[in-house]
N, CA, C and O atoms as CSV, one atom per row, in Angstrom:
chain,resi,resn,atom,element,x,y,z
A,1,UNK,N,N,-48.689,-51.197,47.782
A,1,UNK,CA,C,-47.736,-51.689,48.762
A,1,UNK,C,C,-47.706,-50.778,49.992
A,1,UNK,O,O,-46.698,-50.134,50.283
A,2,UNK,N,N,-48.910,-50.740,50.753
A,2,UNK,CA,C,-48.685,-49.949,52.106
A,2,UNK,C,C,-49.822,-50.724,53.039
A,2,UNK,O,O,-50.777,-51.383,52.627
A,3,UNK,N,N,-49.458,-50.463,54.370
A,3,UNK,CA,C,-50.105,-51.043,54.922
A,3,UNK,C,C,-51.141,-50.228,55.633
A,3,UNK,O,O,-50.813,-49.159,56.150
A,4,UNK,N,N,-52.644,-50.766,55.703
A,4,UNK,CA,C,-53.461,-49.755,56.513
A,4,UNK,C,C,-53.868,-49.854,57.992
A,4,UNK,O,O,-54.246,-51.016,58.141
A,5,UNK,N,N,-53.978,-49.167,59.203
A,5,UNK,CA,C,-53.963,-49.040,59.810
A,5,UNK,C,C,-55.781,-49.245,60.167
A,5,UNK,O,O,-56.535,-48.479,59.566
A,6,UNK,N,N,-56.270,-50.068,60.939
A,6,UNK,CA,C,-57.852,-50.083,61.074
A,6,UNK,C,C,-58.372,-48.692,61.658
A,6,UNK,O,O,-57.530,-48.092,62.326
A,7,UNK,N,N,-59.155,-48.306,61.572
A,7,UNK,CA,C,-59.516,-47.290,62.496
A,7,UNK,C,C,-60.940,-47.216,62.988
A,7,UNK,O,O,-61.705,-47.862,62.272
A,8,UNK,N,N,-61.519,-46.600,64.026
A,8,UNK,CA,C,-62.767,-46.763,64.472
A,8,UNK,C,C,-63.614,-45.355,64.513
A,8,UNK,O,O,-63.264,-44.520,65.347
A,9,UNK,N,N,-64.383,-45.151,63.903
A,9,UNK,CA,C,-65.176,-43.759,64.072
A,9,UNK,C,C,-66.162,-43.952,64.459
A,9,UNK,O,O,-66.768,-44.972,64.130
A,10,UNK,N,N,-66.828,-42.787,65.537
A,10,UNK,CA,C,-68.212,-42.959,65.853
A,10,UNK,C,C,-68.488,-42.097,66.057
A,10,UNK,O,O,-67.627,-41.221,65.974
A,11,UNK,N,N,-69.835,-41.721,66.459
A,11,UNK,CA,C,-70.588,-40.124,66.771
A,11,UNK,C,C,-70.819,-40.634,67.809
A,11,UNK,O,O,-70.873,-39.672,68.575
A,12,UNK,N,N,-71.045,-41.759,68.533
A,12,UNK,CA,C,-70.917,-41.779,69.698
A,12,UNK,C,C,-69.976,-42.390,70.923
A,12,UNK,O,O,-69.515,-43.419,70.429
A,13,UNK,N,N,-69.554,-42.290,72.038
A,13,UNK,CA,C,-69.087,-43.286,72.970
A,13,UNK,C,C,-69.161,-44.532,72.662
A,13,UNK,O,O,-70.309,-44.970,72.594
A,14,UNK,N,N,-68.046,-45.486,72.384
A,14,UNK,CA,C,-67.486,-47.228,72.558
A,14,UNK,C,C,-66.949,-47.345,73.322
A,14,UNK,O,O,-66.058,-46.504,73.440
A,15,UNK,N,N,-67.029,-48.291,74.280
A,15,UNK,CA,C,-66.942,-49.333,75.082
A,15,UNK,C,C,-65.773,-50.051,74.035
A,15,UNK,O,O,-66.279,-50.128,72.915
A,16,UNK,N,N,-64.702,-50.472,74.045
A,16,UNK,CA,C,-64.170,-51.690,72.983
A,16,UNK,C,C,-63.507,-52.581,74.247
A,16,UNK,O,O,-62.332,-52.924,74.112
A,17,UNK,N,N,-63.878,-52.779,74.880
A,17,UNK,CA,C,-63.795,-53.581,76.008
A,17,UNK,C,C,-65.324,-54.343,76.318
A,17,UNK,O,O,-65.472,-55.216,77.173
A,18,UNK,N,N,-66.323,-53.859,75.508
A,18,UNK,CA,C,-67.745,-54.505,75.580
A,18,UNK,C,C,-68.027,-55.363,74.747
A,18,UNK,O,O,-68.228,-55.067,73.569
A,19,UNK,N,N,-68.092,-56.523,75.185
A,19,UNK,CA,C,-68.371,-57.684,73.865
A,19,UNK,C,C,-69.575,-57.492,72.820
A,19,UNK,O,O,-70.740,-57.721,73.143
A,20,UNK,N,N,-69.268,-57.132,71.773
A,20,UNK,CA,C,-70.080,-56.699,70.661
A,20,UNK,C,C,-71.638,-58.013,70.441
A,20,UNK,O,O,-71.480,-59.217,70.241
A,21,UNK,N,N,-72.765,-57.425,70.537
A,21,UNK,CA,C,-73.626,-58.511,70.000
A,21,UNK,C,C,-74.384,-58.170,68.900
A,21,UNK,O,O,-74.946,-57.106,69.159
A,22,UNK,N,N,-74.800,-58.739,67.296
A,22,UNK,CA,C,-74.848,-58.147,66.426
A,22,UNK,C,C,-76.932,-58.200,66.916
A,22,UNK,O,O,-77.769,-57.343,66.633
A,23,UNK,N,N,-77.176,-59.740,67.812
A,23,UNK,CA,C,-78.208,-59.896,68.311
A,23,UNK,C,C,-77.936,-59.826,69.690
A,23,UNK,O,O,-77.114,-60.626,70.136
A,24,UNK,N,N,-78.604,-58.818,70.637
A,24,UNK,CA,C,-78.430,-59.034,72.065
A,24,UNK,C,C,-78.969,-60.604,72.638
A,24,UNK,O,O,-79.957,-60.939,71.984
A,25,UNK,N,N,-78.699,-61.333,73.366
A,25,UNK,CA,C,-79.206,-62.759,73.964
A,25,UNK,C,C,-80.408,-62.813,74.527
A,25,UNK,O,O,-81.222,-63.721,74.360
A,26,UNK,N,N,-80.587,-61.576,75.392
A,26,UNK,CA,C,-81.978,-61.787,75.841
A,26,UNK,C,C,-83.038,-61.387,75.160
A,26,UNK,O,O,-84.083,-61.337,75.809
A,27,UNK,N,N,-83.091,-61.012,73.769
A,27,UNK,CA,C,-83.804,-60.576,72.695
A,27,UNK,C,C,-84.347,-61.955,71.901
A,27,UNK,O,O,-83.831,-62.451,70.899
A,28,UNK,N,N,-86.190,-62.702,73.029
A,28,UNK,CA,C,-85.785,-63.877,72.368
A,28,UNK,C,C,-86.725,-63.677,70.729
A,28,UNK,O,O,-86.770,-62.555,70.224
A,29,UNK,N,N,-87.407,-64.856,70.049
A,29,UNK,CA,C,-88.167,-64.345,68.700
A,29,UNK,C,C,-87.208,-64.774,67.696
A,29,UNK,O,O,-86.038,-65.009,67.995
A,30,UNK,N,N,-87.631,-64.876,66.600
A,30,UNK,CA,C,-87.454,-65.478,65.538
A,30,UNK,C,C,-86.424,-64.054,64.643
A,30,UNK,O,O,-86.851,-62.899,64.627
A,31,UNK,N,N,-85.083,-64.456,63.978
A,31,UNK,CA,C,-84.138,-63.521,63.691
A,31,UNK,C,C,-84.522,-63.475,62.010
A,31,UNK,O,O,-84.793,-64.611,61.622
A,32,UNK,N,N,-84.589,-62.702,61.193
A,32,UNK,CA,C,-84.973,-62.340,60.058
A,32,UNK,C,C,-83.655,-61.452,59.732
A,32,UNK,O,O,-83.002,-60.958,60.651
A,33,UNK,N,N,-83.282,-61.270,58.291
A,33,UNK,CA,C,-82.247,-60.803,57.992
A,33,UNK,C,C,-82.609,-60.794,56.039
A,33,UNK,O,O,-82.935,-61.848,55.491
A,34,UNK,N,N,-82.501,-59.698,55.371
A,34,UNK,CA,C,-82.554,-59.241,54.226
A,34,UNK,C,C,-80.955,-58.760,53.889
A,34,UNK,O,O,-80.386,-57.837,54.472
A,35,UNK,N,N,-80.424,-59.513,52.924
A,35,UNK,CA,C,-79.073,-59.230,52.801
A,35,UNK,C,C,-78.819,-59.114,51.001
A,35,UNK,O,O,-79.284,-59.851,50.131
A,36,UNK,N,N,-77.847,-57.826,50.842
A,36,UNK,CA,C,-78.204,-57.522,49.687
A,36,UNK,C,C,-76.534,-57.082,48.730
A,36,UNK,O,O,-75.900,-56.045,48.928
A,37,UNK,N,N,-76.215,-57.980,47.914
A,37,UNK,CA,C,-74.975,-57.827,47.059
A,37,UNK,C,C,-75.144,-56.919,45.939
A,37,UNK,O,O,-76.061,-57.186,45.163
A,38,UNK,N,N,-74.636,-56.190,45.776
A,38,UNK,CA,C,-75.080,-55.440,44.455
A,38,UNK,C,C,-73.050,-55.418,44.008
A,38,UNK,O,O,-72.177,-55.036,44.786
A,39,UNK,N,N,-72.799,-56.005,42.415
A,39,UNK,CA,C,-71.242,-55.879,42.526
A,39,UNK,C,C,-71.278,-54.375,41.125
A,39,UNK,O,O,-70.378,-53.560,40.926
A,40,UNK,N,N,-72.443,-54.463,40.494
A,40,UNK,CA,C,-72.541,-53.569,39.525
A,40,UNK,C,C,-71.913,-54.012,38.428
A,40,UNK,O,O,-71.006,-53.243,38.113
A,41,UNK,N,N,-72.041,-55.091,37.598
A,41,UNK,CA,C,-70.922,-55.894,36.678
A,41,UNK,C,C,-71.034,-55.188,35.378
A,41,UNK,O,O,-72.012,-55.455,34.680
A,42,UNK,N,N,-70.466,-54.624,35.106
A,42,UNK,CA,C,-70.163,-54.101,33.293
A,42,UNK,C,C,-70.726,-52.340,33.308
A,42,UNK,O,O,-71.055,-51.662,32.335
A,43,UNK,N,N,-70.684,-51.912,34.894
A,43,UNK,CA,C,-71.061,-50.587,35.010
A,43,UNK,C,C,-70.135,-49.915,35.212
A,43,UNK,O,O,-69.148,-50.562,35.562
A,44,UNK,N,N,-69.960,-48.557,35.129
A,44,UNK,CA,C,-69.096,-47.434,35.983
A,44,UNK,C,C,-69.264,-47.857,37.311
A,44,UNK,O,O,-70.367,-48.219,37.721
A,45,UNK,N,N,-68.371,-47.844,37.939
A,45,UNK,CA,C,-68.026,-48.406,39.329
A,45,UNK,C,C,-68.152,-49.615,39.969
A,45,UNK,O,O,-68.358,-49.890,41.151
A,46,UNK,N,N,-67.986,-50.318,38.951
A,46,UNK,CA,C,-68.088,-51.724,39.286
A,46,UNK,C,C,-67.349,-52.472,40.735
A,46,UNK,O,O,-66.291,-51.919,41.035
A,47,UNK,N,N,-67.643,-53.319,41.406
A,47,UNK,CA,C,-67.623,-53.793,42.460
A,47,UNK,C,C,-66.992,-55.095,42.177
A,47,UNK,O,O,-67.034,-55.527,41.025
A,48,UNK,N,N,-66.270,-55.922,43.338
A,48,UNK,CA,C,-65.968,-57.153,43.265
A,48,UNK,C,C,-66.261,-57.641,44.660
A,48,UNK,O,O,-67.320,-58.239,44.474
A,49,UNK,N,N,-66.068,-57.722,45.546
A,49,UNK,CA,C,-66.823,-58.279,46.901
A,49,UNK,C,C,-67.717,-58.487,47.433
A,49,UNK,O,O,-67.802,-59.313,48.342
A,50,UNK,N,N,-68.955,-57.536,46.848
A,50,UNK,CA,C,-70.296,-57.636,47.352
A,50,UNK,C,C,-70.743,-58.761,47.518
A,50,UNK,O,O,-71.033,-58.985,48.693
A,51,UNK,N,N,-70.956,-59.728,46.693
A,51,UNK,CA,C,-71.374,-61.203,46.998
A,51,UNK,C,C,-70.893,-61.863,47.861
A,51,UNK,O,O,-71.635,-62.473,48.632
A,52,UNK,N,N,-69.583,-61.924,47.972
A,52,UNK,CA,C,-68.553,-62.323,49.079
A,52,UNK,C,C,-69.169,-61.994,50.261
A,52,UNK,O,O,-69.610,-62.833,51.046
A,53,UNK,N,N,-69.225,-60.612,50.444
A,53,UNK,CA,C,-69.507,-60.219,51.575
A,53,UNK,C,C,-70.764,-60.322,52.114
A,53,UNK,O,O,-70.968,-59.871,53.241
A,54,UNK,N,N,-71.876,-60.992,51.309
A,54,UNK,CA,C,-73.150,-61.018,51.294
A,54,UNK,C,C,-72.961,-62.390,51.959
A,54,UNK,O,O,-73.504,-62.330,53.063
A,55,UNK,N,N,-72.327,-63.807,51.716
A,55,UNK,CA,C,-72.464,-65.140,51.518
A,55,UNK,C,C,-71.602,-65.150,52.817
A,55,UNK,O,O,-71.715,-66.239,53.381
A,56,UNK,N,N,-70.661,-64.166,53.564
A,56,UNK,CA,C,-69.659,-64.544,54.574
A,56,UNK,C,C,-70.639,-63.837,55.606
A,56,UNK,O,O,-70.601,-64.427,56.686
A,57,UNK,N,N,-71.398,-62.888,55.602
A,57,UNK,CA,C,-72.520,-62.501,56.358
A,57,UNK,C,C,-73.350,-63.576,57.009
A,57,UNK,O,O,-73.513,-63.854,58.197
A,58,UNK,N,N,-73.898,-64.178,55.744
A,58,UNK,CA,C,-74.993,-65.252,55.456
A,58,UNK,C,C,-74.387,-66.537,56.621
A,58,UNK,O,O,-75.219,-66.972,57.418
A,59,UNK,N,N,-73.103,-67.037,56.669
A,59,UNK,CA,C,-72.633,-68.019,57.138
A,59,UNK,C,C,-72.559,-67.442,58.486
A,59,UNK,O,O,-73.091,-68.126,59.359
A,60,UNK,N,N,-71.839,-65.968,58.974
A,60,UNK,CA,C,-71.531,-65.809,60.328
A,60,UNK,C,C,-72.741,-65.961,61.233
A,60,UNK,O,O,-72.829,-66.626,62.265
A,61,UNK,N,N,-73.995,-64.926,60.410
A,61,UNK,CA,C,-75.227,-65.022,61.083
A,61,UNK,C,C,-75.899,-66.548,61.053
A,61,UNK,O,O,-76.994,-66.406,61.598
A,62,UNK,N,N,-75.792,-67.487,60.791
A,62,UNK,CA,C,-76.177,-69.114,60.701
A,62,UNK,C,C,-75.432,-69.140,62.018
A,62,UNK,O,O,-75.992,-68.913,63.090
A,63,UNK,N,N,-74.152,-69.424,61.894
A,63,UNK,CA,C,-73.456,-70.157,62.616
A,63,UNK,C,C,-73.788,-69.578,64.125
A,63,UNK,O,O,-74.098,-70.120,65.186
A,64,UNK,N,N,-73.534,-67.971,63.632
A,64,UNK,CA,C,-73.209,-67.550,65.515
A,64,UNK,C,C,-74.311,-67.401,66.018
A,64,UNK,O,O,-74.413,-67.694,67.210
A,65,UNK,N,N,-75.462,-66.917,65.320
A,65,UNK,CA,C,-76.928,-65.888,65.859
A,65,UNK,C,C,-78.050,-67.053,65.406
A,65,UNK,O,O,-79.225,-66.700,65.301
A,66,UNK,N,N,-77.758,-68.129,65.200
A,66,UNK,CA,C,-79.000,-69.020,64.959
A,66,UNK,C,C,-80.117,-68.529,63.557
A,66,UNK,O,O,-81.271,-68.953,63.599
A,67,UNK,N,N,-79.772,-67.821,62.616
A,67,UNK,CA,C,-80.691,-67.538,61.889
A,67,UNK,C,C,-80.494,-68.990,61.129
A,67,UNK,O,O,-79.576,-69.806,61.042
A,68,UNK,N,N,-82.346,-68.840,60.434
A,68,UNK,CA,C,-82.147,-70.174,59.360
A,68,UNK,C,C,-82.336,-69.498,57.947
A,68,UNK,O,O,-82.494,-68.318,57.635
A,69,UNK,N,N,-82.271,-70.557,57.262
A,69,UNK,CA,C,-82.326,-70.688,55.854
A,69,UNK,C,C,-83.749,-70.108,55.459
A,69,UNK,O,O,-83.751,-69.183,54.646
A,70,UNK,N,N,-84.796,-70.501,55.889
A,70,UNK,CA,C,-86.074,-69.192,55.243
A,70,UNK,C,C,-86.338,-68.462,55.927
A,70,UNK,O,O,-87.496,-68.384,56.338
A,71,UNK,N,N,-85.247,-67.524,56.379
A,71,UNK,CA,C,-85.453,-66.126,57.417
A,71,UNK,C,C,-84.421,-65.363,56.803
A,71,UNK,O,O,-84.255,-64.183,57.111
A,72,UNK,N,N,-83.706,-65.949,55.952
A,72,UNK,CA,C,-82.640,-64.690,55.892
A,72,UNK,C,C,-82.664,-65.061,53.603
A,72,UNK,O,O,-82.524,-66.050,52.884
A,73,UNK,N,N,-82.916,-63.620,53.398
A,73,UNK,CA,C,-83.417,-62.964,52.386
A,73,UNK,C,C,-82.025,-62.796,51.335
A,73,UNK,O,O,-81.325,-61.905,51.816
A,74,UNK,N,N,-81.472,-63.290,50.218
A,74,UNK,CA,C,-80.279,-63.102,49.764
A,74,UNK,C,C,-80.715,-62.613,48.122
A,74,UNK,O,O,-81.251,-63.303,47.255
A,75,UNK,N,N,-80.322,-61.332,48.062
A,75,UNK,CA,C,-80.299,-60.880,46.697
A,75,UNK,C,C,-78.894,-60.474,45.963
A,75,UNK,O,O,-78.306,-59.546,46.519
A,76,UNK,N,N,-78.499,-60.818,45.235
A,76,UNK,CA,C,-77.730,-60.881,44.405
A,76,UNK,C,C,-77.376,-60.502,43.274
A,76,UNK,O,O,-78.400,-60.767,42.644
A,77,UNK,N,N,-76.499,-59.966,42.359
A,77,UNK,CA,C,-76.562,-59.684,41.298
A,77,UNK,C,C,-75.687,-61.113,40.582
A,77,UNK,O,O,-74.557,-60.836,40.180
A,78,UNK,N,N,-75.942,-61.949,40.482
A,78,UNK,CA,C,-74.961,-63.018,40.528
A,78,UNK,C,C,-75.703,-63.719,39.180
A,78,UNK,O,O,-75.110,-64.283,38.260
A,79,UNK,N,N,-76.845,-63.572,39.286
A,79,UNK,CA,C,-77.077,-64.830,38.308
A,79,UNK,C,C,-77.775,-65.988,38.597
A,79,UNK,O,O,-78.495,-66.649,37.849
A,80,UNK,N,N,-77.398,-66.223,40.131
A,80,UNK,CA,C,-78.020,-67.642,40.414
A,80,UNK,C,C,-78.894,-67.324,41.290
A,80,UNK,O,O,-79.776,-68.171,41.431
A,81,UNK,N,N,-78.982,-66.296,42.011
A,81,UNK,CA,C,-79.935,-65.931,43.504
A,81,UNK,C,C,-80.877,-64.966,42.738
A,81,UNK,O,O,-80.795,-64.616,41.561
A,82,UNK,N,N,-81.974,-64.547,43.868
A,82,UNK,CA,C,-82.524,-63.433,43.359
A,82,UNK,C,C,-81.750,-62.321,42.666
A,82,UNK,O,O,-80.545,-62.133,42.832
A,83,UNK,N,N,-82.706,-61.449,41.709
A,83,UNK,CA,C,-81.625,-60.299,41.819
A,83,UNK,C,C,-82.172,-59.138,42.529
A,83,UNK,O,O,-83.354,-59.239,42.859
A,84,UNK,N,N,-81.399,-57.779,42.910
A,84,UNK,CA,C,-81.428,-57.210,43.746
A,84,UNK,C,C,-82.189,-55.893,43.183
A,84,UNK,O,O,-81.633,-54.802,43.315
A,85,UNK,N,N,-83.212,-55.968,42.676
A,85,UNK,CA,C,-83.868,-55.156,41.710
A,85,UNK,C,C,-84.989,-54.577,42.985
A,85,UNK,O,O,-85.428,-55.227,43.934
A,86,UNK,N,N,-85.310,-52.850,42.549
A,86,UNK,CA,C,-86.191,-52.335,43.593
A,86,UNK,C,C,-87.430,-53.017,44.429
A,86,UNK,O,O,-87.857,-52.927,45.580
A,87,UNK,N,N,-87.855,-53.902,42.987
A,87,UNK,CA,C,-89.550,-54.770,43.816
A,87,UNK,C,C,-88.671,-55.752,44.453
A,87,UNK,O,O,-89.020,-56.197,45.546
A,88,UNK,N,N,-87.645,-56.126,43.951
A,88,UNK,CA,C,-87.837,-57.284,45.279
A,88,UNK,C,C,-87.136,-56.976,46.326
A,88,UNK,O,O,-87.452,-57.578,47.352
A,89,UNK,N,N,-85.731,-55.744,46.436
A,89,UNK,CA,C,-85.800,-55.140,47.920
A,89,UNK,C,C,-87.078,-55.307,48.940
A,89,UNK,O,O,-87.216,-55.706,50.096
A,90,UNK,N,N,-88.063,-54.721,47.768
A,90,UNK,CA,C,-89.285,-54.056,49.146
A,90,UNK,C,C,-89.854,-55.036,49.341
A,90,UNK,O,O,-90.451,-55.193,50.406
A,91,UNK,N,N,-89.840,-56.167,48.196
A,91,UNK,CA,C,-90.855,-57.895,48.845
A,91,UNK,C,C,-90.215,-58.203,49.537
A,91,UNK,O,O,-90.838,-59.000,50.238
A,92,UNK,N,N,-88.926,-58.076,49.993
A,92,UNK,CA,C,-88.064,-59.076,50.895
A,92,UNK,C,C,-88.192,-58.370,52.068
A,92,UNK,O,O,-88.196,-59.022,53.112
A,93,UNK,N,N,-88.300,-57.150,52.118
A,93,UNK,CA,C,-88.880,-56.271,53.682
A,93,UNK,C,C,-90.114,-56.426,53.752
A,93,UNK,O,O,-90.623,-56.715,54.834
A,94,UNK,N,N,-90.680,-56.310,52.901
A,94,UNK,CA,C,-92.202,-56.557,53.013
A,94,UNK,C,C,-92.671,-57.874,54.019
A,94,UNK,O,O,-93.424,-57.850,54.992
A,95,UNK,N,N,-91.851,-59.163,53.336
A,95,UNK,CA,C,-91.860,-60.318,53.848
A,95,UNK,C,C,-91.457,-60.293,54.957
A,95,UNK,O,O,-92.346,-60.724,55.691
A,96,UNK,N,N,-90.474,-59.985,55.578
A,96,UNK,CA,C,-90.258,-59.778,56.842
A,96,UNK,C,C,-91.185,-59.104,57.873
A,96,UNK,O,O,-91.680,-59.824,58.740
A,97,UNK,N,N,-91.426,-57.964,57.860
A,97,UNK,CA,C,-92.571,-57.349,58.250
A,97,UNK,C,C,-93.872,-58.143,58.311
A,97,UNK,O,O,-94.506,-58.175,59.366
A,98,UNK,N,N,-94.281,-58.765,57.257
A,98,UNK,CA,C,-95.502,-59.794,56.952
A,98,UNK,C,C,-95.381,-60.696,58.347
A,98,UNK,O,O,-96.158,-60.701,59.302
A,99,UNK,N,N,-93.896,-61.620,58.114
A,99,UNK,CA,C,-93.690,-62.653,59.283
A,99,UNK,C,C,-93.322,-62.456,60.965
A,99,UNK,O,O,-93.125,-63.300,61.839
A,100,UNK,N,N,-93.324,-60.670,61.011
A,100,UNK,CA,C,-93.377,-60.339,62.419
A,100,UNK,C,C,-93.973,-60.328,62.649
A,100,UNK,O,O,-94.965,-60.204,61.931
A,101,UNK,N,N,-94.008,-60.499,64.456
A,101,UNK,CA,C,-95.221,-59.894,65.423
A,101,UNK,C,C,-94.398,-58.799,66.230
A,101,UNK,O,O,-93.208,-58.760,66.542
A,102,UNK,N,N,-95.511,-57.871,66.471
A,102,UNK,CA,C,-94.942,-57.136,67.667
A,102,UNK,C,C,-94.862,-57.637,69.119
A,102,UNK,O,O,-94.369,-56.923,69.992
């Protein structure tokens, strides 16, 4: 029962008067995104949001930044998605990397 106060840290100078872009606009090219839930279920330190926060990611970047559906990489500890196990971290960067150009 307390309430928290947001706070902002940085090592460097903000602008919070500068409209934040997670993709700058004139950055044109195809947007790729590897996104990764880990909740840790039946471990010491188990987690509850990660997926959440993986799937509300997943929707902002669709909606606002134009990414699609086979550009953006979703691992999961869930059960139903990939899971988020070391080889397929690095296939899912791998893949990305594969589908860039410089």
């Amino acid at each position: 029962s307390f309430s928290q106060v947001p706070q902002l840290s940085s090592t460097r100078p903000i602008d919070m008067n500068e409209k934040f872009n997670l993709v700058p606009e004139t950055l044109p090219g195809t947007r790729r995104a590897v996104l990764i839930g880990i909740n840790y279920v039946g471990q010491k330190g188990e987690l509850s949001g990660c997926h959440n926060d993986v799937f509300n990611v997943y929707n902002y970047i669709q909606d606002y930044y134009g990414f699609q559906d086979e550009d953006v990489a979703v691992l999961v500890d869930d059960g139903d998605h990939a899971q988020p196990t070391k080889a397929a971290i690095i296939a899912a960067y791998q893949s990305v990397v594969r589908k860039s150009k410089p």
